[in-house]
MIMIKOL-377720 format. One line per field, with one value per residue (C-alpha): residue number from 1; residue in one letter; y, z, x. Coordinates in pm, whole numbers. Example, Ala and Ser with C-alpha at 12.3 -4.5 7.8 and 13.67 -1.06 7.14 Angstrom:
n <- 1;2
res <- a;s
v <- -450;-106
w <- 780;714
u <- 1230;1367
//
This chain:
n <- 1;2;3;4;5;6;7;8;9;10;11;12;13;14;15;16;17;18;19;20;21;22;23;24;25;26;27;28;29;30;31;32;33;34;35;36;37;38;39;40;41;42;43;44;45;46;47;48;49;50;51;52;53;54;55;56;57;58;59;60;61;62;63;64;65;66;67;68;69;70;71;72;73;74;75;76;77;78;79;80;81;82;83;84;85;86;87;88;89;90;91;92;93;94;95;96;97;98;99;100;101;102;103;104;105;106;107;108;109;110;111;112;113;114;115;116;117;118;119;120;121;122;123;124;125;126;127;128;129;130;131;132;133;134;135;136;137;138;139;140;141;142;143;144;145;146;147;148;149;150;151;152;153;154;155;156;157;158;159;160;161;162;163;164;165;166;167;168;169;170;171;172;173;174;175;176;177;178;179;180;181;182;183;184;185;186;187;188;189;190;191;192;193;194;195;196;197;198;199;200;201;202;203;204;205;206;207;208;209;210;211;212;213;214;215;216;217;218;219;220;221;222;223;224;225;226;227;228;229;230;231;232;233;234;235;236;237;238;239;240;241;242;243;244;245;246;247;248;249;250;251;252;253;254;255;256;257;258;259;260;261;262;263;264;265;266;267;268;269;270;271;272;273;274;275;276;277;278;279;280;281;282;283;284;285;286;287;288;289;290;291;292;293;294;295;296;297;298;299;300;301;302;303;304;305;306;307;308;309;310;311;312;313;314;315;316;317;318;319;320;321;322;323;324;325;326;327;328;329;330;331;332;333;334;335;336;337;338;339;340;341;342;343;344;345;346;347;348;349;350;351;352;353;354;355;356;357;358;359;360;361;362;363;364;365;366;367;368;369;370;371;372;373;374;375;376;377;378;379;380;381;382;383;384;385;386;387;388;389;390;391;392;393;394;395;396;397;398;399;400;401;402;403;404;405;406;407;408;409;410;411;412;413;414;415;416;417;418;419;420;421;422;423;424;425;426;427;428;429;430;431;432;433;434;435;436;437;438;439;440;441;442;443;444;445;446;447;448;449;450;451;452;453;454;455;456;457;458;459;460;461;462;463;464;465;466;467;468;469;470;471;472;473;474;475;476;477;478;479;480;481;482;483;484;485;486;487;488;489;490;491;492;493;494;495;496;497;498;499;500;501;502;503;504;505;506;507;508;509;510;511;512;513;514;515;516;517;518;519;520;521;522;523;524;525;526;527;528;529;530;531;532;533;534;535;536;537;538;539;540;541;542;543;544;545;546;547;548;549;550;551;552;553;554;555;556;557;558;559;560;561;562;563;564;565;566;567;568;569;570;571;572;573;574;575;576;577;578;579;580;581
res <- x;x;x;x;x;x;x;x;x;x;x;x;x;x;x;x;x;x;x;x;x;x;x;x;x;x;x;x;x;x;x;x;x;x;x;x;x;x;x;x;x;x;x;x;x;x;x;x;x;x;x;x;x;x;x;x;x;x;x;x;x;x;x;x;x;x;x;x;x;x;x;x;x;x;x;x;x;x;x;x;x;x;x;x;x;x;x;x;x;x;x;x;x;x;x;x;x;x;x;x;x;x;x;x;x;x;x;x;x;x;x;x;x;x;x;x;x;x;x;x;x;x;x;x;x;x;x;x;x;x;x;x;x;x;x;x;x;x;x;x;x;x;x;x;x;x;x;x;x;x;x;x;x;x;x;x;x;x;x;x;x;x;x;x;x;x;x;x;x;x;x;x;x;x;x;x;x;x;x;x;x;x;x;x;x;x;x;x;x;x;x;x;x;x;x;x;x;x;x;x;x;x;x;x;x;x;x;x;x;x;x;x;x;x;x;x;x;x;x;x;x;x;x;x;x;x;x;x;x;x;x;x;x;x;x;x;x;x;x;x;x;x;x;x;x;x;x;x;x;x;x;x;x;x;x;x;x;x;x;x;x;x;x;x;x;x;x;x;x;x;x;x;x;x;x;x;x;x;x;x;x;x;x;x;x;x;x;x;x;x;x;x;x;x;x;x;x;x;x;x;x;x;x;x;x;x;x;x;x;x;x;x;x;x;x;x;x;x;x;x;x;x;x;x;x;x;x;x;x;x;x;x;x;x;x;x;x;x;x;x;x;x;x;x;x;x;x;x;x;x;x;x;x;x;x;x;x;x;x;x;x;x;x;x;x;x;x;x;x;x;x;x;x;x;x;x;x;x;x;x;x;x;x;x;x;x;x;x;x;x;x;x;x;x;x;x;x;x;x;x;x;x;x;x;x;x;x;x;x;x;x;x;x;x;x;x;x;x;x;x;x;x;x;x;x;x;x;x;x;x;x;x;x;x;x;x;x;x;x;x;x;x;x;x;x;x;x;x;x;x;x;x;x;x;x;x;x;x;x;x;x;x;x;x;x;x;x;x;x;x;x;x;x;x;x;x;x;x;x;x;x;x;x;x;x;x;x;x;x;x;x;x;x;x;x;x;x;x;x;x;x;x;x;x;x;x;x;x;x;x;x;x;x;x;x;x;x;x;x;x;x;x;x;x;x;x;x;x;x;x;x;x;x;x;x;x;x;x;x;x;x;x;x;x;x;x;x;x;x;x;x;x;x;x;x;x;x;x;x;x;x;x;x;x;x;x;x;x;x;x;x;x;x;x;x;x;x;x;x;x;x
v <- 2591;2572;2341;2650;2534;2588;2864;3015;3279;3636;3818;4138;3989;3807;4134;4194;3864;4009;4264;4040;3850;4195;4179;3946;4138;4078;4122;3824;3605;3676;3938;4250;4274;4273;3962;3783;3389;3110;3315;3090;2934;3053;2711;2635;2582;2741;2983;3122;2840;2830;3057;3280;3622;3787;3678;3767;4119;4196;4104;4331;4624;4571;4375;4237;4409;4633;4565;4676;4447;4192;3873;3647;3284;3255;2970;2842;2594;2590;2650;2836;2776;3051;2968;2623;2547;2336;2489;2486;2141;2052;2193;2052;1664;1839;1927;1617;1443;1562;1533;1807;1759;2108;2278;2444;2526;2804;2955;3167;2933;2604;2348;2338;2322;2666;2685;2326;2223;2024;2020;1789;1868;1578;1328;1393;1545;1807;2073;2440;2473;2286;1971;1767;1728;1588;1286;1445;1482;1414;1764;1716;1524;1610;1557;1229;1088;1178;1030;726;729;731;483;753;672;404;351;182;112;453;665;748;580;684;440;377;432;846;876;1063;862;897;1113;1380;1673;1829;2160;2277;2446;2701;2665;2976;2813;2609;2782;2672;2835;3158;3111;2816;2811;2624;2380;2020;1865;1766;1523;1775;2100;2292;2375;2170;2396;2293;2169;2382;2697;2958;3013;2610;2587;2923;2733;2436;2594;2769;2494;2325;2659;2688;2347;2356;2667;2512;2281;2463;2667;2343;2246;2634;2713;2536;2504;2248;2190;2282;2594;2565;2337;2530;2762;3105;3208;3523;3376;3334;3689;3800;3624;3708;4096;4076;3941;3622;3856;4026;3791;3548;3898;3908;3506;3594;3380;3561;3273;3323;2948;2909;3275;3132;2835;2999;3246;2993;2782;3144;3198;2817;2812;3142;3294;3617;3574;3654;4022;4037;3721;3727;3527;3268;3189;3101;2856;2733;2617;2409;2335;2253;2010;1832;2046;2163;1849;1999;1794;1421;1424;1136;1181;983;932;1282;1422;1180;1339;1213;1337;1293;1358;1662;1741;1819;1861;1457;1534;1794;1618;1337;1613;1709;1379;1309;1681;1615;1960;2166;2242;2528;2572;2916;3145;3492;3601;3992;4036;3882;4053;3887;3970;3867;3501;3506;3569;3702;3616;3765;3541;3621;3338;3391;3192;3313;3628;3565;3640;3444;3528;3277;3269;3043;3005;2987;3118;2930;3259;3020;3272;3467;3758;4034;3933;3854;4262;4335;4109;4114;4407;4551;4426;4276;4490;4243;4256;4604;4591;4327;4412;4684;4448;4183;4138;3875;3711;3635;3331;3222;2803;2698;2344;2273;1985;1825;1623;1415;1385;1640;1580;1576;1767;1621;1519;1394;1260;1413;1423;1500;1844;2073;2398;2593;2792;3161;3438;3775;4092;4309;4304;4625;4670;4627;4274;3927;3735;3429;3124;2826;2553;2254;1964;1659;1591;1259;1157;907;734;360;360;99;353;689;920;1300;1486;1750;1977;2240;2551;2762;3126;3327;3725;3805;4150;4392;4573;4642;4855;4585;4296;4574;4547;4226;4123;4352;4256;3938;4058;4276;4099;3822;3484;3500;3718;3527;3193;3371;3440;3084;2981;3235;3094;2697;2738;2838;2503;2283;2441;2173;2254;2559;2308;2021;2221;2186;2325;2571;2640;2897;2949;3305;3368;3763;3695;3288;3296;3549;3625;3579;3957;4053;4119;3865;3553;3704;3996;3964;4031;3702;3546;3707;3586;3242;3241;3258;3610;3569;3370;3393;3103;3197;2922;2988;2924;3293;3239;3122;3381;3120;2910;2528;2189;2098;2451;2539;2178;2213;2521;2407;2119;2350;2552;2305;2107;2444;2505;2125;2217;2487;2316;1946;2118;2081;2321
w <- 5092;5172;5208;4748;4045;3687;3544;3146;3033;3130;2820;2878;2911;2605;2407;2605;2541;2275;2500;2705;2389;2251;2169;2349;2670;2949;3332;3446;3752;4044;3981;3842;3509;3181;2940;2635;2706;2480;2422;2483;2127;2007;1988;2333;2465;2827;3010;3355;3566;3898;4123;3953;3963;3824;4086;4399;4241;4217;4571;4650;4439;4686;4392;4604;4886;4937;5269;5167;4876;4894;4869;4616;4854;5250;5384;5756;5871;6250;6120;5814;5733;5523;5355;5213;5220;5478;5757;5690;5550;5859;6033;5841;5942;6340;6314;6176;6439;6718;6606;6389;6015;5986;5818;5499;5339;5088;4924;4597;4410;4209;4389;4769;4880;4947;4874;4875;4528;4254;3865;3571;3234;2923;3207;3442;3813;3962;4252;4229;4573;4889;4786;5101;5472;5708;5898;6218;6537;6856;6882;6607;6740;6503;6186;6283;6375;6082;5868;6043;5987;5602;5565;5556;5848;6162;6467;6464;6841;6964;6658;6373;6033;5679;5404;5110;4916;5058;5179;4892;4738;4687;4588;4801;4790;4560;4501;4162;4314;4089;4013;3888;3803;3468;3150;2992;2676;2749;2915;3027;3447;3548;3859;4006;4185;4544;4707;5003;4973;5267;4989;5132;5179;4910;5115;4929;4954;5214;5395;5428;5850;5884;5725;5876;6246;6223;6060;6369;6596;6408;6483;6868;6887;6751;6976;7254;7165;7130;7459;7638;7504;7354;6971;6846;6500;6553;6725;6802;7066;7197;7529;7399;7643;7683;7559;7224;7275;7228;6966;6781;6802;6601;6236;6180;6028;6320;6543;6334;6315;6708;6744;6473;6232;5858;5661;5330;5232;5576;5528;5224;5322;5608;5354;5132;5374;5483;5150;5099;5460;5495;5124;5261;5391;5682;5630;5671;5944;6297;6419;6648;6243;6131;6466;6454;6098;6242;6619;6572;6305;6192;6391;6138;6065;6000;5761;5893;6136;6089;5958;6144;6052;6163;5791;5643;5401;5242;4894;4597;4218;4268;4635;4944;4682;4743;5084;5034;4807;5070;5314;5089;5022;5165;5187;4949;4876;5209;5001;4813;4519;4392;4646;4741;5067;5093;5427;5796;6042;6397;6594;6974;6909;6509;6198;5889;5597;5233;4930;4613;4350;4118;3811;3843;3983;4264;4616;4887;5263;5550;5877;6114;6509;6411;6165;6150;5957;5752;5525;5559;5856;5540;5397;5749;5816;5510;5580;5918;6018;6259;6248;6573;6802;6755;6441;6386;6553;6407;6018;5964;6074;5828;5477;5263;4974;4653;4472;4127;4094;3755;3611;3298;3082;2888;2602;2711;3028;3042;2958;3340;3456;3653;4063;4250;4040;3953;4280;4421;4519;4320;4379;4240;4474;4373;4589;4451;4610;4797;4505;4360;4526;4211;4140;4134;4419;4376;4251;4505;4229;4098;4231;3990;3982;3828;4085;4319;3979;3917;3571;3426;3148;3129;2952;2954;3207;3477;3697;3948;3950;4255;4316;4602;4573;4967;4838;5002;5131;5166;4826;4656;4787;4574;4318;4278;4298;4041;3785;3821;3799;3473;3320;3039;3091;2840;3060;3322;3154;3008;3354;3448;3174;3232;3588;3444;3107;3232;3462;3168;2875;2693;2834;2658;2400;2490;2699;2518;2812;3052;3312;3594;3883;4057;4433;4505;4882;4895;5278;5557;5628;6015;6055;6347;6623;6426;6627;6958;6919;7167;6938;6743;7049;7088;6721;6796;7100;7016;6935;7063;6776;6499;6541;6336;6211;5985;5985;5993;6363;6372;6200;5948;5624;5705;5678;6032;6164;5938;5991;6394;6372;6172;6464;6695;6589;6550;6887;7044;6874;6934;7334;7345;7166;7381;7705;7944;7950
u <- 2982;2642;2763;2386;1515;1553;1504;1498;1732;1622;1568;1730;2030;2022;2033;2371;2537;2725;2928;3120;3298;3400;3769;4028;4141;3941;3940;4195;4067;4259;4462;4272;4459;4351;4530;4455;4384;4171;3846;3523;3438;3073;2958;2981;2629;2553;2355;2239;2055;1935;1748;1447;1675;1325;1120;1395;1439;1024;1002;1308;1156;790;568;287;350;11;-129;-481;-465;-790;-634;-768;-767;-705;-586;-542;-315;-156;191;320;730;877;1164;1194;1626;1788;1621;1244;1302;1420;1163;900;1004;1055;657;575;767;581;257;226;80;-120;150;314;613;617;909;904;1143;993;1262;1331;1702;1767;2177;2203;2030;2117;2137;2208;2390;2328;2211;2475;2385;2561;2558;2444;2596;2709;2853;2995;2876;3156;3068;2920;3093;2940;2792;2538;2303;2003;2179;2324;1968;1852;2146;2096;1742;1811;2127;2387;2559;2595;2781;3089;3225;3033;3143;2935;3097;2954;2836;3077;2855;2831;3156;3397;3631;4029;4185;4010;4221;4492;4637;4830;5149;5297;5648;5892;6164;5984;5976;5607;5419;5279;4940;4989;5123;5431;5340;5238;5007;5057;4806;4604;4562;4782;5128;5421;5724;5988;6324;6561;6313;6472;6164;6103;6161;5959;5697;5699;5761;5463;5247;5304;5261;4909;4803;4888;4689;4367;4424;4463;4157;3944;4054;3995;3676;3335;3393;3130;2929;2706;2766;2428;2475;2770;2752;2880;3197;3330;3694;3489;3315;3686;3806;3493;3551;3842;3984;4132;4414;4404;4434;4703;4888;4935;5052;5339;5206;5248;5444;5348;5137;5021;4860;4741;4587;4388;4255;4138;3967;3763;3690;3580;3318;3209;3271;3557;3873;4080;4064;3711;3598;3631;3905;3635;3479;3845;3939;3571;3638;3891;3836;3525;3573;3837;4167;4485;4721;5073;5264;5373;5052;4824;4489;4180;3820;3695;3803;3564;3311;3000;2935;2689;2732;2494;2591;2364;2099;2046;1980;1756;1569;1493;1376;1138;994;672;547;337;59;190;557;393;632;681;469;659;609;540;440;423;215;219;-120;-197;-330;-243;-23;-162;101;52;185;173;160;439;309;-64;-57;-324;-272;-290;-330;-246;-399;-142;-121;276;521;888;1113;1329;1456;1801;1787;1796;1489;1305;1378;1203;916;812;593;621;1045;1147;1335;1664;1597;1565;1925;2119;1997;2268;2533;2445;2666;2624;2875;2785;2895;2903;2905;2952;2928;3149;3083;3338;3329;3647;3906;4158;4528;4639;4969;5246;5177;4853;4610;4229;4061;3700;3857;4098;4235;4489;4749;4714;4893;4882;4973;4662;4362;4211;3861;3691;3897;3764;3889;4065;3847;3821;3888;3630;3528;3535;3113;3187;3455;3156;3083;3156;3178;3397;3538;3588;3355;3256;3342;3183;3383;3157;3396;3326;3395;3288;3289;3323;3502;3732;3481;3088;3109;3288;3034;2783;2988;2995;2648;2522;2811;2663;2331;2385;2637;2545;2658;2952;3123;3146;3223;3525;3608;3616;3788;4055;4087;4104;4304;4663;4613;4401;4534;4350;3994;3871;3869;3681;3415;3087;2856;2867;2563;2636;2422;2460;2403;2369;2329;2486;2560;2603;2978;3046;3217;3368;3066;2834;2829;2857;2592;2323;2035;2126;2104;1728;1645;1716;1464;1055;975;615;411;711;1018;1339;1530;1816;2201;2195;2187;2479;2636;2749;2610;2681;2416;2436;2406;2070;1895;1983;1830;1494;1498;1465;1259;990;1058;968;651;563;651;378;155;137;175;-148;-378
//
């Protein structure tokens, strides 16, 4: 998590906010069981932020989308960009930098950042999504311009070294490791913290050489992958190779199951990082998404391996929204703020695009040469007419997680427990037998929003808690998103809390604000068949006057995938355009 606009309370779920503080046994995070925890005190202040749910669901449900409808205002411009996250941004400073200023951006939210935008709580800034971009690797070539061009990033003796002032501070990672053998209160969890977050095997435990063989195992088969095939971020830039064609046609589970590797915390681990990049776990990716997350990045250090400079991350109080925010500087009146698309209708030498204003109510029709599709591959189906043929193909494949990212404010530190020290990143180790298909899945931890900050002494603080909803299956990924539709925000705040309490005991106390942001469709989960379909490989290719550019294209949701994407996108159109005659 992507590497993820204001909006007011919806009203008809303010006449259900009651419900979910009705009695003290709730649905328990994690495990599908209904216990009795610290209830969330009524004077806690909070509420849904975020995306415009009213506005997404209107255009879902066809408001505006009458064809014969006489628009109220047509506009021409040479190039229209649909979708205003990281890869129309993109692709708005790839026009510009080939000449190109006869453009707009519309998108139907009021803020541009897609999945990667930012919010503040009493002053303080925080994410509503992706929060980190590794240092790029030599593969990503577009981003690392780019950061250069801004002052994120320079080259050090031909490798590319962040600022201090970006890159995330120590500690980065630790993980709360349960403990049996303690005897705590009720409700509260036995454990430590260890510094990192892949659970060292205890020495005295009996499965403690399993463990550690197949760490090691695990880590010389990334490498052996990275070394066999073309793993690169961005996968973009990769030549797709039938070795990858078969690792992509199975699970990760699948494929983990056939090297022998099932030790418990290793299984663990691997699930967790799934959940973390591509919001489902092993059960549910393809095994070339789960060696991509780390052959392609950073590799797997078993315990006692060194760590270099390629697990360097750069980082902001309210994540990737800072870089978003720069990407939208200098737009100026082409970002067109709030404007639903309804319908794209490539002709022979044009493309007609209806808008619909969202705050007046007036329609607006574009005339455009070009049209860059920067919106997710689910909503491009439903707007293009007549769809694409690959399109029209690859649409029934597609499945989407939600996520819920919540941002807790506090009005002092939390009483730490034994081990590693806060860090930017914290995640507790939960294993729990198979989960019920109508379960939550296990939460993905916080990361400490105050943790860049330089100030002298400590004050409130702000953790970002961060659950995705992948699901068990397709009917639970329904689920899901409409519990988080219909549900008031109560309910869900008690559901974080439940998660946080039995590790901060202390915090249900000291909380004083609670915003949550909810994606229905956060990022596209890279299922087996995804990446190596060849109709993706169509989509990312001109489809006569329309340009998709998306990190749907690469069957995953990541920073440097969507902006290489945007790049490209707009280096093509610039190609047609400047070529003689």
């Amino acid at each position: 998590m992507s590497g993820l606009g204001r909006s007011t309370r919806r009203a008809w779920l303010g006449g259900a906010a009651a419900v979910g503080l009705a009695g003290c046994r709730r649905w328990s995070a994690g495990t599908g069981l209904a216990t009795a925890g610290p209830l969330l005190r009524p004077e806690v202040e909070g509420g849904w932020v975020g995306a415009h749910l009213d506005r997404g669901h209107a255009w879902r449900d066809g408001l505006g989308k009458s064809s014969s409808a006489t628009p109220d205002q047509t506009r021409r411009v040479h190039t229209l960009i649909v979708g205003a996250g990281v890869a129309g941004l993109s692709a708005a400073r790839g026009l510009q930098q080939v000449g190109i200023d006869d453009f707009a951006v519309l998108d139907l939210e009021d803020e541009a950042g897609g999945n990667s935008r930012g919010h503040s709580i009493h002053g303080l800034p925080c994410p509503l999504g992706a929060h980190y971009l590794p240092v790029p690797g030599p593969a990503a070539v577009e981003v690392a311009q780019w950061l250069e061009e801004i002052g994120v990033i320079r080259q050090v003796q031909g490798r590319w070294q962040g600022d201090e002032r970006y890159l995330c501070h120590s500690l980065q990672e630790r993980l709360f490791v349960p403990d049996v053998r303690q005897d705590y209160p009720p409700g509260v969890q036995a454990g430590h913290w260890q510094e990192g977050l892949l659970p060292m095997p205890m020495a005295e435990s009996p499965d403690a050489a399993k463990t550690q063989a197949q760490y090691q195992r695990f880590s010389q088969e990334v490498a052996h992958a990275a070394r066999q095939w073309p793993f690169a971020m961005p996968t973009a830039h990769a030549p797709w190779h039938p070795g990858l064609d078969a690792l992509d046609r199975q699970t990760f589970a699948q494929w983990l199951d056939a090297q022998g590797l099932d030790a418990t915390a290793l299984r663990w681990y691997l699930d967790y990082a799934c959940r973390d990049d591509y919001g489902a776990g092993i059960h549910q990716v393809s095994a070339w998404a789960g060696l991509q997350y780390f052959a392609s990045r950073h590799g797997f250090d078993a315990p006692g391996a060194s760590r270099g400079q390629h697990d360097a991350v750069l980082t902001w109080p309210q994540g990737n929204a800072w870089l978003t925010q720069r990407l939208a500087q200098g737009l100026g009146d082409r970002w067109q703020a709030g404007l639903m698309a309804t319908r794209i209708q490539p002709g022979r030498h044009e493309v007609q695009v209806d808008a619909l204003d969202t705050r007046s109510g007036r329609r607006v029709r574009w005339v455009v040469k070009k049209v860059v599709v920067a919106v997710p591959l689910f909503i491009a189906a439903r707007l293009i007419d007549p769809i694409p043929p690959a399109l029209k193909a690859l649409a029934p494949l597609l499945r989407y997680a939600p996520w819920l990212v919540s941002n807790l404010w506090l009005k002092e530190p939390l009483q730490d427990r034994p081990g590693a020290p806060m860090a930017w990143d914290n995640v507790r180790q939960l294993i729990t037998p198979q989960l019920p298909a109508n379960a939550q899945e296990p939460a993905l931890g916080y990361v400490n929003a105050r943790h860049q900050s330089l100030a002298p002494t400590p004050g409130p603080m702000l953790l970002t808690h961060y659950w995705a909803l992948g699901g068990q299956s397709p009917q639970a990924l329904a689920n899901h998103r409409q519990r988080l539709a219909r549900q008031p925000w109560q309910t869900w705040a008690q559901n974080v809390l439940d998660d946080l309490s039995p590790v901060h005991p202390d915090l249900p106390g000291k909380l004083g604000r609670i915003d949550l942001m909810r994606w229905g469709h956060a990022m596209v989960i890279p299922t087996p068949g995804l990446r190596g379909h060849p109709a993706l490989a169509a989509l990312a290719q001109p489809q006569g006057l329309l340009h998709f550019a998306h990190s749907d294209l690469s069957a995953y949701s990541v920073f440097e995938e969507a902006f290489t994407r945007g790049a490209f996108a707009a280096r093509a159109i610039g190609a047609k355009k400047n070529r003689p005659g």
